[in-house]
C-alpha atoms as an extended CHARMM CRD file, in Angstrom:
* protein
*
       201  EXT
         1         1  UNK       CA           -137.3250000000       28.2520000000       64.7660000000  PROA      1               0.0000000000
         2         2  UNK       CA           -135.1110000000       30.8210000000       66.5050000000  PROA      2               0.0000000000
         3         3  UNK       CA           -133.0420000000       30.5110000000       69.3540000000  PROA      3               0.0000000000
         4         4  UNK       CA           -130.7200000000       31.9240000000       71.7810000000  PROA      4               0.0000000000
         5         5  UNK       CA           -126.7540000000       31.9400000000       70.7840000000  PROA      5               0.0000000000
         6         6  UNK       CA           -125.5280000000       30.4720000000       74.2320000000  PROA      6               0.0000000000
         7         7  UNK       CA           -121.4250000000       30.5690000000       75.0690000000  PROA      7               0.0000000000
         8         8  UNK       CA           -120.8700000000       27.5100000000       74.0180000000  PROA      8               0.0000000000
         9         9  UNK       CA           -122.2750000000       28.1580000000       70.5630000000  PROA      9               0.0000000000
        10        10  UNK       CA           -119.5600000000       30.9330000000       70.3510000000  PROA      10              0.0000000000
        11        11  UNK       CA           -116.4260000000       28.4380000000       70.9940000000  PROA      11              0.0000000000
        12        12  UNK       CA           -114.0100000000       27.4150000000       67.7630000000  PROA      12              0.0000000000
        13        13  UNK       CA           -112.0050000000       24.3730000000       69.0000000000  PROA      13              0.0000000000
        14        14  UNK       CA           -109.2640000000       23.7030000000       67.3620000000  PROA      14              0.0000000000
        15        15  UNK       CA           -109.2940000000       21.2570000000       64.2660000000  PROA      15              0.0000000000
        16        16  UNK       CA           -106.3910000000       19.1790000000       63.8600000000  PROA      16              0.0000000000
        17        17  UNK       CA           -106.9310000000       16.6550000000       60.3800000000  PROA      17              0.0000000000
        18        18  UNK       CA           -104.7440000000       13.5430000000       59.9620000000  PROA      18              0.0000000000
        19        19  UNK       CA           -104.2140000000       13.6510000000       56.2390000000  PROA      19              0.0000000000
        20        20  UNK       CA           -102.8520000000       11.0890000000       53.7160000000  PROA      20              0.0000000000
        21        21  UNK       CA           -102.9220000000        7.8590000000       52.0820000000  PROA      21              0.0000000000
        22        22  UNK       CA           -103.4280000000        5.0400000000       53.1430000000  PROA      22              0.0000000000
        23        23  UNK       CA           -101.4350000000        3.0730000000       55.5310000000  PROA      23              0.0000000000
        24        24  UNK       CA            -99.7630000000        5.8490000000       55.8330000000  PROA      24              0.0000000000
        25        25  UNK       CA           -100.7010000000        5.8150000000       59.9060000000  PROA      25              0.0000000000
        26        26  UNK       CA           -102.9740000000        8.5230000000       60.3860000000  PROA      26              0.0000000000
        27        27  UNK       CA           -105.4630000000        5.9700000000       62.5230000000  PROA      27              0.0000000000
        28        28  UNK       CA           -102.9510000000        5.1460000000       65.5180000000  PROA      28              0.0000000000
        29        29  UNK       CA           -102.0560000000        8.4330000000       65.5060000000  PROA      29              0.0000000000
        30        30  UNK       CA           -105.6470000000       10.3810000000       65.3680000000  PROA      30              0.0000000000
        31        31  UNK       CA           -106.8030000000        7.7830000000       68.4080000000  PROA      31              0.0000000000
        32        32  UNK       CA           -102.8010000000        8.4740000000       70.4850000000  PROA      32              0.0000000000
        33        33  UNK       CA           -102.9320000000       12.1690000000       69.8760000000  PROA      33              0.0000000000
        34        34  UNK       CA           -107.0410000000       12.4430000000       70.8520000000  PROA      34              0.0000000000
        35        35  UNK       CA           -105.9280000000       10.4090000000       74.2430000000  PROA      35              0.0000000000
        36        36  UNK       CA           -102.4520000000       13.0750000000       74.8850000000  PROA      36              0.0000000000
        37        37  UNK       CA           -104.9560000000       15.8050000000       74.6530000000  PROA      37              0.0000000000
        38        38  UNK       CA           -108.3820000000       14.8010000000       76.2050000000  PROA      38              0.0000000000
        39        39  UNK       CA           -109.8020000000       15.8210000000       72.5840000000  PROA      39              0.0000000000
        40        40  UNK       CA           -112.5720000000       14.3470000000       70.5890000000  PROA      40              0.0000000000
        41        41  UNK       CA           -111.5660000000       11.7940000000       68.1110000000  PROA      41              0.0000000000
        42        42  UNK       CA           -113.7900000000       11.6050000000       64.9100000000  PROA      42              0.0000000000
        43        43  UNK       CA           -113.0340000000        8.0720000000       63.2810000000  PROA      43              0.0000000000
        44        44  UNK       CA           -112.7490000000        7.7990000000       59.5470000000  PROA      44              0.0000000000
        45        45  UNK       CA           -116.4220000000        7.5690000000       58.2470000000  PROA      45              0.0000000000
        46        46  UNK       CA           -115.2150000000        6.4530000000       55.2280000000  PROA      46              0.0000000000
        47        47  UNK       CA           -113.3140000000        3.2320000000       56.4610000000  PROA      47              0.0000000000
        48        48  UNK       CA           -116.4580000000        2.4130000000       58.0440000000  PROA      48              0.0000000000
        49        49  UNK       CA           -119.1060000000        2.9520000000       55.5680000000  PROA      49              0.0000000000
        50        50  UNK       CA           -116.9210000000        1.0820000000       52.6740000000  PROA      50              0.0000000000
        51        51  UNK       CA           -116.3840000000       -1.9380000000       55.2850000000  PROA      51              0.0000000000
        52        52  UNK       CA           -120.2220000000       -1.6960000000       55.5340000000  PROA      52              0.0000000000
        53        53  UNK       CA           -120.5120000000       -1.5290000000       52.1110000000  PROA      53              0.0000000000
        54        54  UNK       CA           -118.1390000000       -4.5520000000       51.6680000000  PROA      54              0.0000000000
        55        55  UNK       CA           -119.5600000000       -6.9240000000       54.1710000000  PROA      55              0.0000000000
        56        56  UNK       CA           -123.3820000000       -6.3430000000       52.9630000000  PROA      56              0.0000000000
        57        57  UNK       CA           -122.7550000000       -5.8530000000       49.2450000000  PROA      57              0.0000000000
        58        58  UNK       CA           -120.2460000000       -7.4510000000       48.5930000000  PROA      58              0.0000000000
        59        59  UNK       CA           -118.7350000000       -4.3310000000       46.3560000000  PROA      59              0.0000000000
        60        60  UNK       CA           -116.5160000000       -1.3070000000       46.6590000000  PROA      60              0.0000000000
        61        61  UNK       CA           -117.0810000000        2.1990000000       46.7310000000  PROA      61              0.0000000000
        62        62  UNK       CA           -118.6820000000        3.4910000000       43.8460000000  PROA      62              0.0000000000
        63        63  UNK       CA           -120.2440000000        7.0080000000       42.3880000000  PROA      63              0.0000000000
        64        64  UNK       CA           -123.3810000000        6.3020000000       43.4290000000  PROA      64              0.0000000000
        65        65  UNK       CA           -122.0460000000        6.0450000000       47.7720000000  PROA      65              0.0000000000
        66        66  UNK       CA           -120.1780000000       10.0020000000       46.8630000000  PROA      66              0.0000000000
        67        67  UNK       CA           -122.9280000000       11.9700000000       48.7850000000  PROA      67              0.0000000000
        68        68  UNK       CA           -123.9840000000        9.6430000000       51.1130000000  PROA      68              0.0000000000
        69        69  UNK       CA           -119.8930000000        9.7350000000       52.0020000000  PROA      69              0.0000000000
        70        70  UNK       CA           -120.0710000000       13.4630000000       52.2900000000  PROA      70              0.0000000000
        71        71  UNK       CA           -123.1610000000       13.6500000000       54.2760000000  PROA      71              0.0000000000
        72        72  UNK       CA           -121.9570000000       10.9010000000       57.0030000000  PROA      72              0.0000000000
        73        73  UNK       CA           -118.5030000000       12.9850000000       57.1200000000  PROA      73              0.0000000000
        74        74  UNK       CA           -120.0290000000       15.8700000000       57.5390000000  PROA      74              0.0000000000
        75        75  UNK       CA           -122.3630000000       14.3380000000       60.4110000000  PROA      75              0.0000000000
        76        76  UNK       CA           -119.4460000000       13.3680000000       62.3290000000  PROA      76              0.0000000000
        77        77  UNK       CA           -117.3890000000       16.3310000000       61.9180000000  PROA      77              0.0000000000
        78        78  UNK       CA           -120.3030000000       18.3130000000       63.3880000000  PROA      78              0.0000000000
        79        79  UNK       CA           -121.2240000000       16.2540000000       66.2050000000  PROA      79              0.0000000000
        80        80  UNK       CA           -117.3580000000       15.8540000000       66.9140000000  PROA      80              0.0000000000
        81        81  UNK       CA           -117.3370000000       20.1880000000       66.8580000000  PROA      81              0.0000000000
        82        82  UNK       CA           -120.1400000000       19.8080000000       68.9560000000  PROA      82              0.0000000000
        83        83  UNK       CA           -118.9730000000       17.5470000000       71.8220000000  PROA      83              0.0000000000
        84        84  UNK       CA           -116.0140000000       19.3000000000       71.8360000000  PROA      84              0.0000000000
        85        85  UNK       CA           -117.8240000000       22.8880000000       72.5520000000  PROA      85              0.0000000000
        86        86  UNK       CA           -119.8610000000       21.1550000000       75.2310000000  PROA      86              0.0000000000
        87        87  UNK       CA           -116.5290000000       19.6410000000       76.9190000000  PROA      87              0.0000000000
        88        88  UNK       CA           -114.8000000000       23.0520000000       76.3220000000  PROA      88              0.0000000000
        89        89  UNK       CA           -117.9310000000       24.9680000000       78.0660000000  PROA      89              0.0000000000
        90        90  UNK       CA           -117.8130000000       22.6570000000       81.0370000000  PROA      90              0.0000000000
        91        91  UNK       CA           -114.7840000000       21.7940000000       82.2330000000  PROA      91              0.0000000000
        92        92  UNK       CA           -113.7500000000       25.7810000000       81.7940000000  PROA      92              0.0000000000
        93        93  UNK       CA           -109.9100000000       25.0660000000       80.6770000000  PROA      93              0.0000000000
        94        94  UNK       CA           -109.5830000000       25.5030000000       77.9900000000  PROA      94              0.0000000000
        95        95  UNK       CA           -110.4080000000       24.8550000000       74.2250000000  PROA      95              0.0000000000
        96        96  UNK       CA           -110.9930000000       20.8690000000       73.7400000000  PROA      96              0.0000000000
        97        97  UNK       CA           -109.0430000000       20.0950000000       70.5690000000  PROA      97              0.0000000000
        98        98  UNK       CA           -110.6470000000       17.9910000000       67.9130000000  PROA      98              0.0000000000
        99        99  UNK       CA           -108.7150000000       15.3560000000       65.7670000000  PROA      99              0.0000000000
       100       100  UNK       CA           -109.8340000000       14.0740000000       62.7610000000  PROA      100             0.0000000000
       101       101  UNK       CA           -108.9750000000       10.6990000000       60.9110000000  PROA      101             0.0000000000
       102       102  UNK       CA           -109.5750000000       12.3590000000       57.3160000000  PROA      102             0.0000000000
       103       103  UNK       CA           -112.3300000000       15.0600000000       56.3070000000  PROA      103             0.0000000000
       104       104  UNK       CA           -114.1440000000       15.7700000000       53.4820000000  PROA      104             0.0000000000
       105       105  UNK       CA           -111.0820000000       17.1460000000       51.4730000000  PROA      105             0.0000000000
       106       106  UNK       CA           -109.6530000000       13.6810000000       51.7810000000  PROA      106             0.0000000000
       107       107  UNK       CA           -112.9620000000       12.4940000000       50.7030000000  PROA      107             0.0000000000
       108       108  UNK       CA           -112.5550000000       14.9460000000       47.5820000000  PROA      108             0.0000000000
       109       109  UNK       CA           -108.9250000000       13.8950000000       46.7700000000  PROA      109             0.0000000000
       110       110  UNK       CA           -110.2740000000       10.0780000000       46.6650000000  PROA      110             0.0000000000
       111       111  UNK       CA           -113.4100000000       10.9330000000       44.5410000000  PROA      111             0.0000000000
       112       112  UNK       CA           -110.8500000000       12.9060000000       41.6980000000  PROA      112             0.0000000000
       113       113  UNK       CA           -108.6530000000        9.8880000000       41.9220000000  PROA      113             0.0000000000
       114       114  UNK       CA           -110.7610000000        7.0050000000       41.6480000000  PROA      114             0.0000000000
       115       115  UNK       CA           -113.4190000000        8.7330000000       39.8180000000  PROA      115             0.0000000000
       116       116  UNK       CA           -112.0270000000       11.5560000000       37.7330000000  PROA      116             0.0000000000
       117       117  UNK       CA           -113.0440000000       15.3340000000       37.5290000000  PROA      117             0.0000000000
       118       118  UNK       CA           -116.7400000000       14.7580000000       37.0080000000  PROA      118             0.0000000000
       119       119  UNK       CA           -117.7650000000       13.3110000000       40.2560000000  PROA      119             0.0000000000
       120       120  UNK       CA           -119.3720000000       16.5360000000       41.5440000000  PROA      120             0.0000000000
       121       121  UNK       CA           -118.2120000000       19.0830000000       44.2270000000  PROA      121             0.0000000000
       122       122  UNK       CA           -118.6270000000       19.6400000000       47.7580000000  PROA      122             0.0000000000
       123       123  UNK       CA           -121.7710000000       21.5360000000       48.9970000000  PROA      123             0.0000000000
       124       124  UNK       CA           -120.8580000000       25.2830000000       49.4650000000  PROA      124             0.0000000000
       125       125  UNK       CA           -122.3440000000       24.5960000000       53.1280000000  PROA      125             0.0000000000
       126       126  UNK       CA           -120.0600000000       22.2160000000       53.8110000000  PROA      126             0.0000000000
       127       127  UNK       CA           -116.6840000000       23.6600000000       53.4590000000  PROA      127             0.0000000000
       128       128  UNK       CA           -114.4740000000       23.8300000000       56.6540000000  PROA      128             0.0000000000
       129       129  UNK       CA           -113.1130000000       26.9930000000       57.7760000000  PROA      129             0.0000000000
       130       130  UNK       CA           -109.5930000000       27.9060000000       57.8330000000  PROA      130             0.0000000000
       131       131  UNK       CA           -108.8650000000       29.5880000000       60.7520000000  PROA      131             0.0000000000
       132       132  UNK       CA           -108.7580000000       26.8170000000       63.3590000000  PROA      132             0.0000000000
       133       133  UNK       CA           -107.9510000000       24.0210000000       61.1850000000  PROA      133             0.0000000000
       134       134  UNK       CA           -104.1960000000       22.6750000000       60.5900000000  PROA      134             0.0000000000
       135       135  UNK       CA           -103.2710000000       19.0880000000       58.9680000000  PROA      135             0.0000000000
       136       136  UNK       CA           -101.0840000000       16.5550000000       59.7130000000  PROA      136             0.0000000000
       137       137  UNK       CA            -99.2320000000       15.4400000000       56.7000000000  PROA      137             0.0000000000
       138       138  UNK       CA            -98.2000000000       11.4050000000       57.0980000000  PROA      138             0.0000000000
       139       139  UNK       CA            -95.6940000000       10.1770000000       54.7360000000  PROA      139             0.0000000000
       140       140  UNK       CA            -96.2740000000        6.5350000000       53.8450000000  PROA      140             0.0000000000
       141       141  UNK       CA            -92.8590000000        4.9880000000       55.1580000000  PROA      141             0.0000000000
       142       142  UNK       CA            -94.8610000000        2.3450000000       57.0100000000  PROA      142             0.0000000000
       143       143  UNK       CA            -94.6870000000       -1.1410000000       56.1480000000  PROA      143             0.0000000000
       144       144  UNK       CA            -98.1620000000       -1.5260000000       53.8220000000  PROA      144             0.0000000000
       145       145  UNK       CA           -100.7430000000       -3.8580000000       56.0260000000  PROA      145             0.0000000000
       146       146  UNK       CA           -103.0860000000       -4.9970000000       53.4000000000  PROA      146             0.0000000000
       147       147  UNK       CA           -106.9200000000       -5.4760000000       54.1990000000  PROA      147             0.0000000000
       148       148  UNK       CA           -110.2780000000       -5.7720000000       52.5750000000  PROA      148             0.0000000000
       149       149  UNK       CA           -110.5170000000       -2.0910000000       51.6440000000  PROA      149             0.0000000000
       150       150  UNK       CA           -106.6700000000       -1.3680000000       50.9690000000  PROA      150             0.0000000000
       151       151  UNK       CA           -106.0130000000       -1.5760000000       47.0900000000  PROA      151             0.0000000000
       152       152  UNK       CA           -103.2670000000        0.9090000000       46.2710000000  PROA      152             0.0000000000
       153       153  UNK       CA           -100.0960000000       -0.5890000000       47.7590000000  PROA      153             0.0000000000
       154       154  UNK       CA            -98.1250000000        0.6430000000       44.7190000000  PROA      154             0.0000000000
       155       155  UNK       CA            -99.6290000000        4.2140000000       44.6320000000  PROA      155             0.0000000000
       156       156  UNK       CA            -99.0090000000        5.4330000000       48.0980000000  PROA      156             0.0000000000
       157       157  UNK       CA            -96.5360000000        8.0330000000       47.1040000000  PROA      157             0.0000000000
       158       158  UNK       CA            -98.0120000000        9.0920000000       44.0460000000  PROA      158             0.0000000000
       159       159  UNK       CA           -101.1910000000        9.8780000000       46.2570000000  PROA      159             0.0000000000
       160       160  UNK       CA            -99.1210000000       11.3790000000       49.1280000000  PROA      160             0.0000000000
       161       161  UNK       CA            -98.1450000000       13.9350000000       46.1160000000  PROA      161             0.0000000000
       162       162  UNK       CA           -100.9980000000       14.7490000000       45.0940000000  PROA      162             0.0000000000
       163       163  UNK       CA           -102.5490000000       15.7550000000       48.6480000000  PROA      163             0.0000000000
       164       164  UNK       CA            -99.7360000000       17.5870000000       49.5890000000  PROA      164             0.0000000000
       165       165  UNK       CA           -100.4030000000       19.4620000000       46.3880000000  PROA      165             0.0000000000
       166       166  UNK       CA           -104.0510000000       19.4760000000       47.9480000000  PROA      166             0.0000000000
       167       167  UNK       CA           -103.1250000000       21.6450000000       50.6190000000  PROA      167             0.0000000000
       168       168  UNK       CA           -100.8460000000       23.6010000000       48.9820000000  PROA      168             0.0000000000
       169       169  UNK       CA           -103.8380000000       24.7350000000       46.6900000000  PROA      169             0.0000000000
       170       170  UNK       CA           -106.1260000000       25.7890000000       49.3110000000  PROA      170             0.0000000000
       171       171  UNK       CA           -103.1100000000       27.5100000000       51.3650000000  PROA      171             0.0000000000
       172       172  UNK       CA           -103.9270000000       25.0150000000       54.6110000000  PROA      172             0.0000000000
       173       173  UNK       CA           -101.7910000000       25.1310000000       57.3770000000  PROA      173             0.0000000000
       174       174  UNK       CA           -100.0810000000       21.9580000000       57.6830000000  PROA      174             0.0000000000
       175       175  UNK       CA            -96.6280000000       20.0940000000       58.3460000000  PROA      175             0.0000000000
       176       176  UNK       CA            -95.3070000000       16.4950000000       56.8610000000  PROA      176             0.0000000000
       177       177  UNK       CA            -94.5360000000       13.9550000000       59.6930000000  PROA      177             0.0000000000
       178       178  UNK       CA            -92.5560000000       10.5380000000       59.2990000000  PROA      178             0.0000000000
       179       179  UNK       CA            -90.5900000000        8.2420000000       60.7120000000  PROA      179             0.0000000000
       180       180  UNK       CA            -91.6930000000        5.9760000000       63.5670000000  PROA      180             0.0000000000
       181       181  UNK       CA            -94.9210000000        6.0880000000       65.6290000000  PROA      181             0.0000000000
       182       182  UNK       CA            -92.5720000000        8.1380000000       68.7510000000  PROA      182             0.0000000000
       183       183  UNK       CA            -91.4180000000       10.4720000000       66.2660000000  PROA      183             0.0000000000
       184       184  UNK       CA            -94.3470000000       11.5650000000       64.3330000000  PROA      184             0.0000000000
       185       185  UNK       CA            -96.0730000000       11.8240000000       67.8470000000  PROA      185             0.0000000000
       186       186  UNK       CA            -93.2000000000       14.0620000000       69.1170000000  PROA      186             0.0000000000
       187       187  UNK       CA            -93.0490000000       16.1570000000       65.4990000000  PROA      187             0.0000000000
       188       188  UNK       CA            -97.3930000000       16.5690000000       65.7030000000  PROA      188             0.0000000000
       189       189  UNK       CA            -97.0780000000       17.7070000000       69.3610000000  PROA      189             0.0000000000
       190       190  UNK       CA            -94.7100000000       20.3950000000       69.0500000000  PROA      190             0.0000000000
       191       191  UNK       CA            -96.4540000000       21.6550000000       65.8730000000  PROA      191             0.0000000000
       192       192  UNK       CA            -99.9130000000       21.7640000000       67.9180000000  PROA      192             0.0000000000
       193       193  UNK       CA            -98.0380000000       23.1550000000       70.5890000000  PROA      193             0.0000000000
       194       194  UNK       CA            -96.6240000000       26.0910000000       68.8580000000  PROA      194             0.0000000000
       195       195  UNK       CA            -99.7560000000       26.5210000000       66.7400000000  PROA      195             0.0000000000
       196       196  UNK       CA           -101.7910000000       26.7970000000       70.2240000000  PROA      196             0.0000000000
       197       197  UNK       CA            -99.3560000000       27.6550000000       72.8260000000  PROA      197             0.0000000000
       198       198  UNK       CA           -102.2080000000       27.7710000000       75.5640000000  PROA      198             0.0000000000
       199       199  UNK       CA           -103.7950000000       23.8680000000       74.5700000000  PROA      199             0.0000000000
       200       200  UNK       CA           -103.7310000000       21.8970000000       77.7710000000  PROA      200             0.0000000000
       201       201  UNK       CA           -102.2730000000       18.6110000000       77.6350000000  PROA      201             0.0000000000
């Protein structure tokens, strides 16, 4: 079914993806940052779907819960876009920023690690563009909090490495923040800030 291409369809807000492993911070930071903004926060799907997954099975992620992973991430990325190009069309001041707790490319660095090279591949129709996306890089100097789906106290570097080689790859726009909560807020602001000199706070 057709149908008309309204403003609203027409607006790119801004994508900013916390990105890293975990308890590395990227939660209290996604939720502060969304509030410091008026943006749209999308939540980890992930975090939620294993706790799901955990409380009902009584297991952990495995290859068969890959696509439905995807699919949910995708879901929320798109409704998040979409809320976002509503706000943005109403309010008329602006673009509404959107932050995300992870993204699919997280997803994918997970899937390699846990799972190897032969998991699969994210749909061609799912890939994020470029152009209004940047990531924010959190280096795991946090104290590690451990919890039913946190298994990799030991490996946090080692997977910090490898997705900042992640971004590297695909040429993504993107800066490392670390130190305490005030500082990586202060470091993310001023890289939003020069990225989009004309986001309202």
């Amino acid at each position: 079914m057709y149908r008309f291409i309204t403003p609203s369809d027409q607006i790119i807000s801004p994508q900013i993806v916390l990105y890293g492993p975990e308890c590395s911070g990227k939660s209290t930071l996604s939720k502060a940052l969304a509030a410091h903004y008026s943006g749209v926060l999308i939540p980890e799907y992930l975090r939620t779907y294993a706790q799901d997954v955990w409380d009902t099975q009584n297991r952990v992620i495995a290859q068969q819960d890959i696509m439905p992973l995807i699919k949910g991430q995708f879901r929320a990325q798109q409704e998040g876009l979409a809320l976002a190009r509503a706000k943005s069309s109403a309010a008329h001041l602006g673009l509404c920023p959107v932050f995300l707790d992870t993204n699919i490319y997280q997803l994918a660095v997970y899937f390699t690690y846990y799972f190897g090279m032969n998991w699969g591949e994210i749909p061609s129709d799912m890939h994020q563009p470029m152009g209004q996306t940047v990531y924010l890089l959190t280096q795991p100097d946090f104290p590690w909090q451990a919890d039913d789906l946190r298994d990799q106290p030991l490996q946090r570097e080692a997977l910090f490495s490898i997705f900042k080689a992640d971004l590297i790859q695909r040429k993504a726009h993107f800066i490392e923040l670390n130190g305490a909560h005030e500082q990586r807020m202060d470091q993310a602001c001023k890289f939003i800030s020069n990225t989009w000199p004309n986001l309202h706070v």
